[in-house]
PADO-863583 format. One record per residue (C-alpha): y, x, z; residue number from 1. Coordinates in nm, 3 decimals. Layout:
N
<atom v="Y" u="X" w="Z" tortor="NUM"/>
...
END
This chain:
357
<atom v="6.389" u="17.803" w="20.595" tortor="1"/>
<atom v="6.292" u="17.625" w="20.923" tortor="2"/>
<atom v="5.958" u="17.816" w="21.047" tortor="3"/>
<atom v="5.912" u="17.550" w="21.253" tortor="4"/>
<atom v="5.812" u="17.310" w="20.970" tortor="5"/>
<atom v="5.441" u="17.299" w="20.872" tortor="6"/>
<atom v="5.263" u="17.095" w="20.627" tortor="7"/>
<atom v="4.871" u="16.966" w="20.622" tortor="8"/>
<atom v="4.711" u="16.861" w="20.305" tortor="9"/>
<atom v="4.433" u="16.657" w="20.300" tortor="10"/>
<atom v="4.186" u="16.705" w="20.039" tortor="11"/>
<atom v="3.845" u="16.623" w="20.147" tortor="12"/>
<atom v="3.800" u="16.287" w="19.971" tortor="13"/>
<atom v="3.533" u="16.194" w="19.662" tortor="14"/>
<atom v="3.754" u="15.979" w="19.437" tortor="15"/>
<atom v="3.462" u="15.770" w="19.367" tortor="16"/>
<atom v="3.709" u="15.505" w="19.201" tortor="17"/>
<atom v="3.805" u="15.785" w="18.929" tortor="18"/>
<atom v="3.423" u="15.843" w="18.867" tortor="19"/>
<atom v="3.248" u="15.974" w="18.599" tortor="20"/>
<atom v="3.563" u="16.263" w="18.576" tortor="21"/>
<atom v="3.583" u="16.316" w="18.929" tortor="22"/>
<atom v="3.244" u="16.455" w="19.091" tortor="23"/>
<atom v="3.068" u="16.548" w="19.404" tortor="24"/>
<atom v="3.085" u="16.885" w="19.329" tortor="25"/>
<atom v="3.476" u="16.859" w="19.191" tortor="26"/>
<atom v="3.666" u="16.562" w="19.313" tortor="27"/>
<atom v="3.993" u="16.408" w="19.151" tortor="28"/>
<atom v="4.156" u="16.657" w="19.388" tortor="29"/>
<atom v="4.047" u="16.969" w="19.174" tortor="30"/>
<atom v="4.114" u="16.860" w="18.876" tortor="31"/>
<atom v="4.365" u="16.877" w="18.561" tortor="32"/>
<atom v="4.418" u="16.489" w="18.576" tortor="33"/>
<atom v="4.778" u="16.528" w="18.412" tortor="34"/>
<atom v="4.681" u="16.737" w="18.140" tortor="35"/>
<atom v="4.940" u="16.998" w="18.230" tortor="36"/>
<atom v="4.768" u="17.272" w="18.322" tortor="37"/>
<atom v="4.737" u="17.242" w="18.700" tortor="38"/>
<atom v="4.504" u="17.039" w="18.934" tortor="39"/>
<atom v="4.668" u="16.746" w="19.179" tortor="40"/>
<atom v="4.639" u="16.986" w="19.481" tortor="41"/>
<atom v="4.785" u="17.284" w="19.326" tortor="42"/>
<atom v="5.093" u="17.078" w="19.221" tortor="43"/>
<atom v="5.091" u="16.945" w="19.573" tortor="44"/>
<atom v="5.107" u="17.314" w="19.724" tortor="45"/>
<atom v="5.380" u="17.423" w="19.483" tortor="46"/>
<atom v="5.544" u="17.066" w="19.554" tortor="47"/>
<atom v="5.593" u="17.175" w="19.936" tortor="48"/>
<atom v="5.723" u="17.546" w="19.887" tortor="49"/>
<atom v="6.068" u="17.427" w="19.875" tortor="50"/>
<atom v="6.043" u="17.278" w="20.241" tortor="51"/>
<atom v="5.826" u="17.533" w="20.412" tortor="52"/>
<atom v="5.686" u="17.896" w="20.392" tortor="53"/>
<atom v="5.338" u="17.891" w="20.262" tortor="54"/>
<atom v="5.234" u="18.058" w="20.580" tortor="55"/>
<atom v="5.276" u="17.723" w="20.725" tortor="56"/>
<atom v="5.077" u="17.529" w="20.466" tortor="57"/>
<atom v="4.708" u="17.410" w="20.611" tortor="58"/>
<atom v="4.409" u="17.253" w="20.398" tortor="59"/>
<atom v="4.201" u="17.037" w="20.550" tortor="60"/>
<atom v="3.892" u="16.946" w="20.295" tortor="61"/>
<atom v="3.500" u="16.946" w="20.323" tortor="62"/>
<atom v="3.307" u="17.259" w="20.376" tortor="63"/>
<atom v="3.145" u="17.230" w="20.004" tortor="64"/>
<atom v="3.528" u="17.237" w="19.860" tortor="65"/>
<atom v="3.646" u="17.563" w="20.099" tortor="66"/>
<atom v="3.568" u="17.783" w="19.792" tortor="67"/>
<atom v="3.733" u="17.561" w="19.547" tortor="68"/>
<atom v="4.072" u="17.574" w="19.772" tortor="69"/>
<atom v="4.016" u="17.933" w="19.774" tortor="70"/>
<atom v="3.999" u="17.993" w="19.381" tortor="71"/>
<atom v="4.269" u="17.727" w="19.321" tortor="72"/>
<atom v="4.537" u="17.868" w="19.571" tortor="73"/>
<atom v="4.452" u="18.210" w="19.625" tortor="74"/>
<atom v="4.803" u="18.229" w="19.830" tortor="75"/>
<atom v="4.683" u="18.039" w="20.091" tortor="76"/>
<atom v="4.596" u="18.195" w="20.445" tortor="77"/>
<atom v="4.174" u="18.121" w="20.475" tortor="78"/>
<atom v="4.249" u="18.102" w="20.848" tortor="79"/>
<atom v="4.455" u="17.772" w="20.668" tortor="80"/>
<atom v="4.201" u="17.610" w="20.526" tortor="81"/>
<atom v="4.013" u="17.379" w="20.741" tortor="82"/>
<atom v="3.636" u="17.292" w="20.665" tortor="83"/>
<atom v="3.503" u="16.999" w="20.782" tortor="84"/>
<atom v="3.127" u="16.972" w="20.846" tortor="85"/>
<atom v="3.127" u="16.570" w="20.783" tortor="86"/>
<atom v="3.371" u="16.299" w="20.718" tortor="87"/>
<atom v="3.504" u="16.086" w="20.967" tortor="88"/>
<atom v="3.868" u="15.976" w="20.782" tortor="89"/>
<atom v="4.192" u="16.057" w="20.809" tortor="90"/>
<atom v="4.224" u="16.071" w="21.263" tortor="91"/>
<atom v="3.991" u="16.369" w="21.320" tortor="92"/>
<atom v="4.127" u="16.528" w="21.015" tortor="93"/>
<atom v="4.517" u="16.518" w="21.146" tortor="94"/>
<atom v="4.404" u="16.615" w="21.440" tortor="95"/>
<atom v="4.228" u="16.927" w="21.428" tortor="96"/>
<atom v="4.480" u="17.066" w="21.235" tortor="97"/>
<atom v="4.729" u="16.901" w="21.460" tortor="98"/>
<atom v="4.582" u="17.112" w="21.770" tortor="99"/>
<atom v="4.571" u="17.436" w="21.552" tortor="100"/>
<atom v="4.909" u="17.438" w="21.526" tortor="101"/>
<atom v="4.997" u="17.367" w="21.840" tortor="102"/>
<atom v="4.849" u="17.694" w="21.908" tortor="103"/>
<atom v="5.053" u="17.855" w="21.702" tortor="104"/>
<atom v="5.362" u="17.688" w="21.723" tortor="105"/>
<atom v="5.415" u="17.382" w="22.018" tortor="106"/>
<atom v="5.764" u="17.285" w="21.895" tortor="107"/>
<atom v="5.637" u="17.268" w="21.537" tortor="108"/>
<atom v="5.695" u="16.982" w="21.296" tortor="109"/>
<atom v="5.383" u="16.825" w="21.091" tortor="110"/>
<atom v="5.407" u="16.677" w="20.758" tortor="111"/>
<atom v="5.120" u="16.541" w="20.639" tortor="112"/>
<atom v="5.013" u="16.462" w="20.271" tortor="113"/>
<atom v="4.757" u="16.371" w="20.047" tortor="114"/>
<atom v="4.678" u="16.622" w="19.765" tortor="115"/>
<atom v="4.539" u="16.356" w="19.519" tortor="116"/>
<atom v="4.908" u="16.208" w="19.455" tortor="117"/>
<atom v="5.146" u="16.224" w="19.160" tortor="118"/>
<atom v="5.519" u="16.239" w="19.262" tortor="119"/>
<atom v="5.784" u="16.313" w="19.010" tortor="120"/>
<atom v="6.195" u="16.345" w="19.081" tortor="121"/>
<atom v="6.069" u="16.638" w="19.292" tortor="122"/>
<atom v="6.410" u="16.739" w="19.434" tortor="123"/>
<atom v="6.448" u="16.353" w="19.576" tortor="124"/>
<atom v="6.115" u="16.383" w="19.690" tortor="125"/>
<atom v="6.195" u="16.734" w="19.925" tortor="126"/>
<atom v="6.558" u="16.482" w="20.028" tortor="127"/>
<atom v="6.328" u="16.221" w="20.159" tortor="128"/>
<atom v="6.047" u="16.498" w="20.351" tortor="129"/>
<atom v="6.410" u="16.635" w="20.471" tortor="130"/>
<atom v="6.550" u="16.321" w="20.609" tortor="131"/>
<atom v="6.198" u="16.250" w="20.793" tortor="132"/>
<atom v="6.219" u="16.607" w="20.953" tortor="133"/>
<atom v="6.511" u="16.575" w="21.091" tortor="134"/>
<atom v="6.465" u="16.252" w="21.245" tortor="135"/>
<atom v="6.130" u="16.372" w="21.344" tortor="136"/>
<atom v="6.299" u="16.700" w="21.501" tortor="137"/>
<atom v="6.262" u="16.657" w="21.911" tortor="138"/>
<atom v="6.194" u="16.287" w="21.857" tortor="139"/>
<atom v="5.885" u="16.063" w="21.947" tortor="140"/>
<atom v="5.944" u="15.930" w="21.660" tortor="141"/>
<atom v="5.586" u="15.918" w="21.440" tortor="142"/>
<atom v="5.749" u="15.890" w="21.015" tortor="143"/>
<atom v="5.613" u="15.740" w="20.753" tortor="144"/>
<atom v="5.737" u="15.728" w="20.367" tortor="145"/>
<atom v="5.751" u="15.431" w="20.181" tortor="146"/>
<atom v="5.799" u="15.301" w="19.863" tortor="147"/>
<atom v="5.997" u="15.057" w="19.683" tortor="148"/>
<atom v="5.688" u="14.814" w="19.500" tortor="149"/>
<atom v="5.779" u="14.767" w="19.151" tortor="150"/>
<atom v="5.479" u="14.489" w="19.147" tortor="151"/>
<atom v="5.266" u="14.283" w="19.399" tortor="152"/>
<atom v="4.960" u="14.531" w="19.412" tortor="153"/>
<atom v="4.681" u="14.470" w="19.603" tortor="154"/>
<atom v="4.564" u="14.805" w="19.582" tortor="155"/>
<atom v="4.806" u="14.935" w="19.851" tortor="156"/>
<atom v="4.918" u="14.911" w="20.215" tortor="157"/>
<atom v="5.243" u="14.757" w="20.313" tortor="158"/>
<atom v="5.503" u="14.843" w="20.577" tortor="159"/>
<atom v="5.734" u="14.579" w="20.683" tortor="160"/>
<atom v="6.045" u="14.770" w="20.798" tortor="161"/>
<atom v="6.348" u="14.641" w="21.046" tortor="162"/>
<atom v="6.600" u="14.645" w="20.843" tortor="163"/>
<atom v="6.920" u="14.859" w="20.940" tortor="164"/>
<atom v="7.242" u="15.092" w="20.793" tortor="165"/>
<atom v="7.012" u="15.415" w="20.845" tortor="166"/>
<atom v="6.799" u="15.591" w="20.651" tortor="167"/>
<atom v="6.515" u="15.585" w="20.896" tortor="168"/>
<atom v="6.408" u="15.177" w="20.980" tortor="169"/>
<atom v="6.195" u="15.112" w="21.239" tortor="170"/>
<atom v="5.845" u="15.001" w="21.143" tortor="171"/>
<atom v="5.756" u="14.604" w="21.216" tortor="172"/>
<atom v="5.431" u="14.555" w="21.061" tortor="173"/>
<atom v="5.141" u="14.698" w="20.875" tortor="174"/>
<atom v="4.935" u="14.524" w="20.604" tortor="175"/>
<atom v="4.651" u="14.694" w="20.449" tortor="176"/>
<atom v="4.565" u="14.548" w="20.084" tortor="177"/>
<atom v="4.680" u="14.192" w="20.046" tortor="178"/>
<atom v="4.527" u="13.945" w="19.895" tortor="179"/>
<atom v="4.776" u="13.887" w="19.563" tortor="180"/>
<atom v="4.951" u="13.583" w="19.640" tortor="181"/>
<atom v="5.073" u="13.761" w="19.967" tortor="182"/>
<atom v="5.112" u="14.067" w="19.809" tortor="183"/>
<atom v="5.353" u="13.845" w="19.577" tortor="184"/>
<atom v="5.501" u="13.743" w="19.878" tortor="185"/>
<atom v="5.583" u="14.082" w="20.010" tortor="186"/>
<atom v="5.762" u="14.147" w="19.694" tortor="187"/>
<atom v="5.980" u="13.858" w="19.711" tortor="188"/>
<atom v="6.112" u="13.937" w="20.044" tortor="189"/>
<atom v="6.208" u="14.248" w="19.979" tortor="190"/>
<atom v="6.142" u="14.429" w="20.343" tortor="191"/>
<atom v="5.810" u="14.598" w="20.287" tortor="192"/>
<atom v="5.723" u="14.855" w="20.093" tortor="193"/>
<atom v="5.417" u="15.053" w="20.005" tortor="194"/>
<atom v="5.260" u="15.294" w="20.195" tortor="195"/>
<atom v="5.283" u="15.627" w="20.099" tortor="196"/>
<atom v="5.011" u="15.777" w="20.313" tortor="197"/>
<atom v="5.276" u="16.081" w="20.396" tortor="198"/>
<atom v="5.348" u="16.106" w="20.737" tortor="199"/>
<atom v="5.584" u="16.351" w="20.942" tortor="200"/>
<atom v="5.632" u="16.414" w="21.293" tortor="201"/>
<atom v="5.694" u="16.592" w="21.562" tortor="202"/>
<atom v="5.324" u="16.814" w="21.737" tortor="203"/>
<atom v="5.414" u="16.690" w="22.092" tortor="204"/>
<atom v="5.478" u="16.352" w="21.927" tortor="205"/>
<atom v="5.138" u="16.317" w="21.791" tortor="206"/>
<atom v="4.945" u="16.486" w="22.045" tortor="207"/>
<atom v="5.108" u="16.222" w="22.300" tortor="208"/>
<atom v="5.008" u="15.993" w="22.035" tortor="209"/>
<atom v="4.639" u="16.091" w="22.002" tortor="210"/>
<atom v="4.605" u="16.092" w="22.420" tortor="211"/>
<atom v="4.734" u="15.764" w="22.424" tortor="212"/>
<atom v="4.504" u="15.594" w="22.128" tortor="213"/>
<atom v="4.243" u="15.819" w="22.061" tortor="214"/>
<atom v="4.193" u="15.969" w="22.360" tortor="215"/>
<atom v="3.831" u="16.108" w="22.283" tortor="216"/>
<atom v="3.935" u="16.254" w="21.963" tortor="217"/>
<atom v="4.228" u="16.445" w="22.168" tortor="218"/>
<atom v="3.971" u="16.556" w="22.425" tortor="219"/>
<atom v="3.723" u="16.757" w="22.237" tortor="220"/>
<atom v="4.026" u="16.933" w="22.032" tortor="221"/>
<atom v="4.224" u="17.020" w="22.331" tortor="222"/>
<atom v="3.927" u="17.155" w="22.498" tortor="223"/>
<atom v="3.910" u="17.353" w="22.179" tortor="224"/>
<atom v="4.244" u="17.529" w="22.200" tortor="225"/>
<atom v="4.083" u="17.882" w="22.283" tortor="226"/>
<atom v="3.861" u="17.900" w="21.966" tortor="227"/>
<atom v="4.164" u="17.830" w="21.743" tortor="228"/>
<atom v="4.198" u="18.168" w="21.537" tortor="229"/>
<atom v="3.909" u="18.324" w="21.646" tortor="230"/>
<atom v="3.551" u="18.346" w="21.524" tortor="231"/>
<atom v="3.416" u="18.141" w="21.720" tortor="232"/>
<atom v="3.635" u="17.844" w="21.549" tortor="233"/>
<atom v="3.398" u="17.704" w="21.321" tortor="234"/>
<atom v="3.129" u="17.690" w="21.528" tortor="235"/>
<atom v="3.347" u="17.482" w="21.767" tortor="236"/>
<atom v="3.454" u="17.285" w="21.549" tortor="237"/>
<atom v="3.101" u="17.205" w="21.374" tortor="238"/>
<atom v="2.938" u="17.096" w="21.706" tortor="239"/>
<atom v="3.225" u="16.825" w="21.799" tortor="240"/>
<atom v="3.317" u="16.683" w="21.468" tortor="241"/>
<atom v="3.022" u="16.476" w="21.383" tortor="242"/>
<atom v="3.108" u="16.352" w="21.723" tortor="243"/>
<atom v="3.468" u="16.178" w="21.613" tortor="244"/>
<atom v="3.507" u="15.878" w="21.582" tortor="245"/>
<atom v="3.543" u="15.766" w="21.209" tortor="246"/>
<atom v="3.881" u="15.631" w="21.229" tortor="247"/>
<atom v="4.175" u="15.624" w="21.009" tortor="248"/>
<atom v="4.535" u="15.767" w="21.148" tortor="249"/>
<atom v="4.678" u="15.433" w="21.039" tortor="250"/>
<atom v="4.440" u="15.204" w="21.199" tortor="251"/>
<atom v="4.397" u="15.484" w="21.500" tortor="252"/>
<atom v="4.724" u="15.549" w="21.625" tortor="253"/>
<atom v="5.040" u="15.380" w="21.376" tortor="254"/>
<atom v="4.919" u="15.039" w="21.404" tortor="255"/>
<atom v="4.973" u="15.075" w="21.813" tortor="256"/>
<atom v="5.255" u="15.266" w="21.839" tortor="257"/>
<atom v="5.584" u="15.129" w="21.865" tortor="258"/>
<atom v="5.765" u="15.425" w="21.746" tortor="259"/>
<atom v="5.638" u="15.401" w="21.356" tortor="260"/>
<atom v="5.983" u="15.437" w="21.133" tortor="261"/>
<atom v="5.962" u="15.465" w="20.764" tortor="262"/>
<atom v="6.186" u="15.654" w="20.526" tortor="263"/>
<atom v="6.216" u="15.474" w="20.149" tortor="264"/>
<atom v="6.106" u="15.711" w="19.909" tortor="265"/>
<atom v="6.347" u="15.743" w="19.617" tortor="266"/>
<atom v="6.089" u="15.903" w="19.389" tortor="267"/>
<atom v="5.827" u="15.829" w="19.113" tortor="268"/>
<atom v="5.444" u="15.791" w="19.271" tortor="269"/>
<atom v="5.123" u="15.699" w="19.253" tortor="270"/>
<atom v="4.812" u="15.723" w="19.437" tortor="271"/>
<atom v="4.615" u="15.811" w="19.152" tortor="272"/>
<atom v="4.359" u="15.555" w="19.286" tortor="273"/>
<atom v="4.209" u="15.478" w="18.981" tortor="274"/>
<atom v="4.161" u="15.504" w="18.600" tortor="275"/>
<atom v="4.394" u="15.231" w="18.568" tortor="276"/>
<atom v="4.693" u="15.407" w="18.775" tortor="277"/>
<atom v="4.620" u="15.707" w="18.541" tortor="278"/>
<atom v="4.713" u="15.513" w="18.269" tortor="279"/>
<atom v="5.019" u="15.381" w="18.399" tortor="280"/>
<atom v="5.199" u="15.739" w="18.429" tortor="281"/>
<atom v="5.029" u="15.906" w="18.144" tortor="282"/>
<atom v="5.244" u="15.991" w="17.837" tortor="283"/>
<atom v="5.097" u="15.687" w="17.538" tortor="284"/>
<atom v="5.084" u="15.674" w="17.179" tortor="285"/>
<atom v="5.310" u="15.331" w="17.006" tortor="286"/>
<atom v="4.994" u="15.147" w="17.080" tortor="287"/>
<atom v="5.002" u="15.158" w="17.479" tortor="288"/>
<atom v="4.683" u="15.446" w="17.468" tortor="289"/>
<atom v="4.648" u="15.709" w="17.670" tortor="290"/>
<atom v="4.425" u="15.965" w="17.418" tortor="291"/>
<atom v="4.252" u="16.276" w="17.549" tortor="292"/>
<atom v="3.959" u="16.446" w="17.288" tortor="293"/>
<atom v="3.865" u="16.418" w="16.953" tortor="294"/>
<atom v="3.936" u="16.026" w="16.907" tortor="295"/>
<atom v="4.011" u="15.796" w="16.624" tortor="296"/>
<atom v="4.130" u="15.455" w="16.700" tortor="297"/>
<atom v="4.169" u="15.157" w="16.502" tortor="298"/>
<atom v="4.331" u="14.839" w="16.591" tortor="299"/>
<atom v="4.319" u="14.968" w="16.962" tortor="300"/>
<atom v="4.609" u="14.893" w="17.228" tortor="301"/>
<atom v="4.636" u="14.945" w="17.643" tortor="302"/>
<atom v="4.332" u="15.177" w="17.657" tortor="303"/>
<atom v="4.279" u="15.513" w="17.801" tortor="304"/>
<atom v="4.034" u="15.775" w="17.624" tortor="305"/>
<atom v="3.842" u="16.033" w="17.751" tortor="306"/>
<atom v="3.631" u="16.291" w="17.594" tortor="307"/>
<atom v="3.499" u="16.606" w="17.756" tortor="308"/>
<atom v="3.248" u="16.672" w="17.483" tortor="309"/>
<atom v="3.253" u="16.787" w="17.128" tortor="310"/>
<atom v="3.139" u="16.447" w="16.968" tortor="311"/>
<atom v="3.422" u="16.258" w="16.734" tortor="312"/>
<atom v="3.490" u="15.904" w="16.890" tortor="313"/>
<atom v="3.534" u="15.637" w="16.658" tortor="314"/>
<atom v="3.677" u="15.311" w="16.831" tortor="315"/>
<atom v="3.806" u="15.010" w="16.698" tortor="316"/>
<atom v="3.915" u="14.654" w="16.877" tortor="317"/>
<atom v="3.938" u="14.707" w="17.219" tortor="318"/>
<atom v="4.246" u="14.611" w="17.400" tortor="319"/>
<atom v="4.229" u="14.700" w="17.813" tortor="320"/>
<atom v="3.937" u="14.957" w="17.821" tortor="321"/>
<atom v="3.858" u="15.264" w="17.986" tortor="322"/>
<atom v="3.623" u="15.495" w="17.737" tortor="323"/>
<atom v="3.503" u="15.813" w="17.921" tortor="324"/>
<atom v="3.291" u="16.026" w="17.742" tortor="325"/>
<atom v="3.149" u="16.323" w="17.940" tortor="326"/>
<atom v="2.825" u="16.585" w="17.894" tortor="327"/>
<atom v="2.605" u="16.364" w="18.116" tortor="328"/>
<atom v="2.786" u="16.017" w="18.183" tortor="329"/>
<atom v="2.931" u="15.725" w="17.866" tortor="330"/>
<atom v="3.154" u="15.487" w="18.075" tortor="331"/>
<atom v="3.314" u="15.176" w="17.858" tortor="332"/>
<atom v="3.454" u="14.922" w="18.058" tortor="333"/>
<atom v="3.759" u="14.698" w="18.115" tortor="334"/>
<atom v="4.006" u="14.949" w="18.264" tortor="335"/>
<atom v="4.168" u="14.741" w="18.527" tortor="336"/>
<atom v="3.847" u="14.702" w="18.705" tortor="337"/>
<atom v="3.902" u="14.946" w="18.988" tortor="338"/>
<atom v="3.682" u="14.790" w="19.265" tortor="339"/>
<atom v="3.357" u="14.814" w="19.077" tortor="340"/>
<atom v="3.350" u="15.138" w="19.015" tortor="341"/>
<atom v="3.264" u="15.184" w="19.374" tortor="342"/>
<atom v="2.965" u="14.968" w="19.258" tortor="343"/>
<atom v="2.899" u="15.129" w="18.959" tortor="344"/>
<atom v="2.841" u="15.450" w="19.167" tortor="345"/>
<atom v="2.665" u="15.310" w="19.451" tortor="346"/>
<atom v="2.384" u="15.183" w="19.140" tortor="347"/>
<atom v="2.410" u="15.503" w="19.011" tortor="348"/>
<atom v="2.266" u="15.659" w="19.337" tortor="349"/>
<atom v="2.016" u="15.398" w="19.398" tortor="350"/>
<atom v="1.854" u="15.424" w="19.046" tortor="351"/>
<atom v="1.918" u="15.786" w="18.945" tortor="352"/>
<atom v="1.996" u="15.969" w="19.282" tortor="353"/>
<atom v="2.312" u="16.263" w="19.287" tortor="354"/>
<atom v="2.218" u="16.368" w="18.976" tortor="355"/>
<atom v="2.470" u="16.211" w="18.793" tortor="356"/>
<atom v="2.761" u="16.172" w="19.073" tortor="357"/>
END
């Protein structure tokens, strides 16, 4: 196994679109969304073992979650998980963990993942990580993976790709979230496809990278390099974070650079955005519903059920709902509705505080 390989998993994020399930205090991230026993970052850990040793695995997440990355991988080096003291998106996150391994290890590889994901056809998915690391290997070449849309969603970037006999096409454009009649568009012409939000590359690569686009960000972690593995690294790192720049990696540094190349994924995935997604990979009864809990439906078809307490749920008629029944929180809405449930929290807070998020 190549220990120059390391891989960063992101799991700081709220999943307020998956809300009243995932929490403040427990995010999508945590949890047991596939009902098969493990939560979407500890399948993400094990999902990675095949590529590298899991001395080379790093969390990045908020400080409240360190503890929960500590129960739920208890293999994981603590000098490997990575508390940030605020959020400021995906740049400052790659980054610090970026410059930490370039401590370590200068002619190190990054991959770069999500933990919130579902991927199935595992052993295509460690082909296509394999095919970006080698292209990535002593290359300025910056990866991404992409894959094939099956449907014009609007919920998704888009990579327009160069087309070519290789493996590894060179990046032309980047859409974030089309409208859908360009999103239809995107499917017809069959040269974009979705964007993964998986990235691999060489350090010196994306070092170069950050110096060139976010040169402020690369500043105060360079001149951080010396508190990397020692304890004086969290203080460091609390006094210049809130300082970042709140910046995404795609809109900081892959929408400038001109060596972005994509790798089709030939593998099952979702984002697990939303209720809706859930439902779409989620084993169903003959009726098209997704059932967790003590339910009884009648006359019910395309739904997705979920109770957390010990009432009995009696349902009947509904066709396209989401029915979430927790301790605190009784969500019934139209399940394709994933951009208000941004607004649903946001009223939440305004009228009844945290106490419920």
């Amino acid at each position: 196994m190549n220990s120059n390989i390391f891989v960063v998993i992101m799991a700081g994020g709220v999943g307020s679109r998956f809300w009243p399930y995932s929490r403040n205090a427990k995010p999508k991230q945590f949890i047991d969304v596939l009902g098969n026993g493990k939560s979407l970052l500890q399948m993400t850990y094990q999902r990675f073992l095949p590529t590298t040793n899991k001395d080379n695995i790093l969390v990045v997440t908020n400080d409240i979650y360190v503890d929960l990355v500590k129960e739920q991988l208890p293999d994981l080096n603590e000098e490997h998980i990575l508390g940030e003291p605020a959020r400021r998106n995906t740049a400052p996150c790659i980054a610090y963990a970026a410059y930490k391994i370039k401590k370590k290890n200068p002619n190190a590889i990054m991959v770069v993942t999500p933990a919130d994901h579902a991927i199935f056809q595992e052993e295509n998915f460690t082909n296509v990580i394999k095919t970006a690391i080698h292209a990535a290997d002593g290359s300025c070449k910056l990866l991404t993976v992409g894959i094939t849309p099956n449907r014009p969603e609007t919920g998704y970037g888009y990579i327009q790709y160069l087309e070519n006999d290789s493996e590894v096409k060179k990046v032309k454009t980047f859409t974030e979230k089309p409208e859908l009649s360009l999103a239809k568009k995107f499917l017809e012409s069959g040269d974009f496809v979705w964007n993964a939000g998986i990235f691999v590359w060489s350090i010196s690569a994306i070092i170069e990278s950050f110096e060139k686009s976010l040169p402020d960000i690369a500043e105060a972690f360079e001149a951080g390099d010396s508190q990397y593995y020692e304890s004086s690294e969290k203080d460091y790192v609390d006094k210049i974070y809130p300082q970042c720049e709140n910046i995404s990696i795609d809109y900081g540094i892959l929408e400038k650079s001109k060596e972005v190349h994509v790798v089709q994924g030939t593998f099952d995935w979702s984002d697990l955005g939303s209720w809706n997604s859930l439902h779409e990979i989620r084993e169903k009864d003959g009726n098209d519903n997704v059932v967790d809990g003590e339910v009884i439906l009648g006359d019910c078809t395309n739904n997705i059920i979920k109770s957390e307490t010990k009432r009995l749920l009696v349902l009947d008629n509904l066709d396209g709902y989401l029915v979430g029944d927790f301790d605190d929180v009784l969500i019934i809405c139209k399940k394709d509705q994933d951009t208000k449930f941004r607004d649903y929290v946001a009223q939440v807070k305004s009228k009844k505080g945290d106490k419920y998020l």
